[in-house]
C-alpha positions as CSV (number, residue, x, y, z in Angstrom):
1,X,104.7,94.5,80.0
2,X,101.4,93.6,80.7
3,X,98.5,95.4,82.3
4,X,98.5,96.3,85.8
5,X,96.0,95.5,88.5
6,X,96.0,97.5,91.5
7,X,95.8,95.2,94.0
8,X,95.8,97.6,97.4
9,X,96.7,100.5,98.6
10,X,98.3,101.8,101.8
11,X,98.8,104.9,103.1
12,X,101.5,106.2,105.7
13,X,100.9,108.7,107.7
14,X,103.8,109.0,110.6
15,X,104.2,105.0,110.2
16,X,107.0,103.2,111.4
17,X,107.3,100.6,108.3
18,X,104.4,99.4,105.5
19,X,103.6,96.1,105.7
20,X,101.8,94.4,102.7
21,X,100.4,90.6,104.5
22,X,98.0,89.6,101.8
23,X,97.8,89.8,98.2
24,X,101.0,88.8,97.0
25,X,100.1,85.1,95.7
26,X,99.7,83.0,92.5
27,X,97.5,85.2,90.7
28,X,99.8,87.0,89.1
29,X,103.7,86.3,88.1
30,X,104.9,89.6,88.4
31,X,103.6,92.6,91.4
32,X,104.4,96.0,90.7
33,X,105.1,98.6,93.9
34,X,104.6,102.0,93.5
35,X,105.6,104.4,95.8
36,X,104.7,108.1,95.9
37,X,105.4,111.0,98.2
38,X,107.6,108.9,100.7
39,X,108.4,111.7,103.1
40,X,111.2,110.9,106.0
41,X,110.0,112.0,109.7
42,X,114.7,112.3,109.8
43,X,116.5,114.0,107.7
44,X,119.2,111.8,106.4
45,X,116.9,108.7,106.1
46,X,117.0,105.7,104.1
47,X,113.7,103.3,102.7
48,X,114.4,100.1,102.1
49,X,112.3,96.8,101.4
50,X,112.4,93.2,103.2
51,X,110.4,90.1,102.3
52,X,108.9,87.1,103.9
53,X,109.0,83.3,102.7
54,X,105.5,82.0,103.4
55,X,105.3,80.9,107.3
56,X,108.3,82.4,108.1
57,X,108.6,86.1,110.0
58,X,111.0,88.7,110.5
59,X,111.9,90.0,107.3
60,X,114.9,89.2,106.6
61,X,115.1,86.8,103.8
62,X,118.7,86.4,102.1
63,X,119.4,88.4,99.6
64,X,122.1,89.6,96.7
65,X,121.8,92.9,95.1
66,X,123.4,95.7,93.2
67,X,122.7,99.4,93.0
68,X,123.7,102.1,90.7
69,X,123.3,105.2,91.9
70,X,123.5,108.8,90.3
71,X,123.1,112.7,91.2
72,X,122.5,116.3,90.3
73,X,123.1,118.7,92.5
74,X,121.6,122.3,92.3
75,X,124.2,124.3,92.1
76,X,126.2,121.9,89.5
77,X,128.2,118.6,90.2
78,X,127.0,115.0,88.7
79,X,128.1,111.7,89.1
80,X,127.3,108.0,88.2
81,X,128.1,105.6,90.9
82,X,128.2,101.9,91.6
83,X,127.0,101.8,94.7
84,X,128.8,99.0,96.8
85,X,127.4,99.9,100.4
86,X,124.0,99.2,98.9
87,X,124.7,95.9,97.8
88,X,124.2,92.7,99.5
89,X,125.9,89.3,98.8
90,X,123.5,86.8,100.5
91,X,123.0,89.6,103.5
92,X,119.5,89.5,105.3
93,X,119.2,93.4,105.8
94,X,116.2,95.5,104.4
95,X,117.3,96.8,100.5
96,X,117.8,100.4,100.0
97,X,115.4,102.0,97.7
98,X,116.6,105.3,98.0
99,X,118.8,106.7,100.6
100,X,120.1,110.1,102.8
101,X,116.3,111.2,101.9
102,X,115.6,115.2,103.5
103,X,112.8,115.4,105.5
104,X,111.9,119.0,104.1
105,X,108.7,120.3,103.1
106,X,109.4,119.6,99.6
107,X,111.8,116.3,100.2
108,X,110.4,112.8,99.3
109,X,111.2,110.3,96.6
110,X,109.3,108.0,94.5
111,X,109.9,104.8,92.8
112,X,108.8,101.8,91.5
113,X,109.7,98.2,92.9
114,X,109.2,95.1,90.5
115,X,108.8,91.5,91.7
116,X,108.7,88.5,89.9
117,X,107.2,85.1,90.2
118,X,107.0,85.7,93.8
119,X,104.8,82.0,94.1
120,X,107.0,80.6,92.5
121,X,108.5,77.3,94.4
122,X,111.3,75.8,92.2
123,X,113.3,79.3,91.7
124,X,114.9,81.8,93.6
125,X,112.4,85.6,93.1
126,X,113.9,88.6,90.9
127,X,113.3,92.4,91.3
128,X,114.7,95.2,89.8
129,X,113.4,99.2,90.5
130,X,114.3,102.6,90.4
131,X,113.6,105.5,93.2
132,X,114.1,109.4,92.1
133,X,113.9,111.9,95.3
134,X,115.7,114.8,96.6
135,X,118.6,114.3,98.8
136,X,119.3,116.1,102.0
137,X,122.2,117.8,100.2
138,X,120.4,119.8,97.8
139,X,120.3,117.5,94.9
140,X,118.3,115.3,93.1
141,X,119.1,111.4,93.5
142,X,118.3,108.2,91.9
143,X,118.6,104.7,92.5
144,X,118.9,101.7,90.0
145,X,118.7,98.5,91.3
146,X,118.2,94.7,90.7
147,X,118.9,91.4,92.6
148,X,117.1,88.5,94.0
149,X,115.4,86.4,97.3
150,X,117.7,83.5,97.5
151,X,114.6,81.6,98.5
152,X,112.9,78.6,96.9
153,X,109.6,79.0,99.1
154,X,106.8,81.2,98.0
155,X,107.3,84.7,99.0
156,X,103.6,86.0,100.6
157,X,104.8,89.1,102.5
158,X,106.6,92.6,101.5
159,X,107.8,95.8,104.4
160,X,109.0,98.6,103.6
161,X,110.8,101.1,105.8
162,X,112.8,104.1,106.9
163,X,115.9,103.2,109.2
164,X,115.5,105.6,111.0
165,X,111.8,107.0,112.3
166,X,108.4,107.1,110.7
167,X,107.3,107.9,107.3
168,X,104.7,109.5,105.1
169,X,103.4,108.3,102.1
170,X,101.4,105.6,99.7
171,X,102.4,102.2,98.6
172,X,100.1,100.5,95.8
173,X,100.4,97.3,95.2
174,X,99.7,96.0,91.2
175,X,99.3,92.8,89.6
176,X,100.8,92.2,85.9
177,X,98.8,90.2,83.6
């Protein structure tokens, strides 16, 4: 891995999504999101990501995914899950980053998003990531996940969002040398 570049950073505070519009371009061939303290205004809440192809709007690129998914809970029980709800098999719907998110005092998750070769015009653009939080059932959650924009166009834009209500918390933005 090479060294990152922070590139921006935003900062939620009741927001409805987190729209990055600039900064994502040829400079570098792999951005790096980091997401801290990403507080749900809903219990039961999920963030989730969406892209744009240069010139286009909307955010809802097509997309295939996978995500692998495992717990602790506090009082005991564990599992390792492959996560087919989360998936998307050339779907357009924003990609959950970590979901069912309590909107406690000390709820919020974390987690990093990787992008590649977003400028890119001959391929389609990777990402992988993982999100660690605290579930609204008492138990601490992560999510593993990879897939890719099945877009040949340049990809300029990145949202990120609860489904349901506002959220707190900071996005940075990196470039990898």
């Amino acid at each position: 891995m090479g060294i990152p570049t922070l590139i921006s950073t935003s900062t939620a505070s009741g927001a409805s999504s987190v729209d990055i519009t600039s900064g994502i371009d040829s400079t570098y061939d792999e951005y790096m999101f980091v997401c801290t303290d990403i507080g749900p205004a809903t219990d039961n809440a999920t963030f989730s990501f969406q892209v744009n192809v240069a010139g286009q709007s909307g955010f809802n690129e097509v997309m295939t995914t996978t995500t692998v998914h495992v717990y602790q809970g506090e009082g005991g029980g564990a599992a390792l899950n492959y996560e087919t709800a989360h998936d998307q098999a050339q779907g357009t719907a924003y990609q959950t980053l970590f979901d069912d998110g309590g909107n406690g005092s000390d709820e919020s998750c974390a987690g990093i998003l990787h992008l590649f070769s977003p400028s890119n015009t001959t391929y389609v653009k990777h990402f992988y990531g993982r999100f660690q939080g605290y579930h609204k059932n008492s138990r601490s959650d992560q999510n593993i996940f990879a897939g890719y924009v099945n877009a040949t166009g340049a990809v300029d834009e990145i949202s990120f969002k609860m489904n349901t209500g506002n959220f707190d918390g900071v996005i940075q933005m990196y470039g990898i040398a």
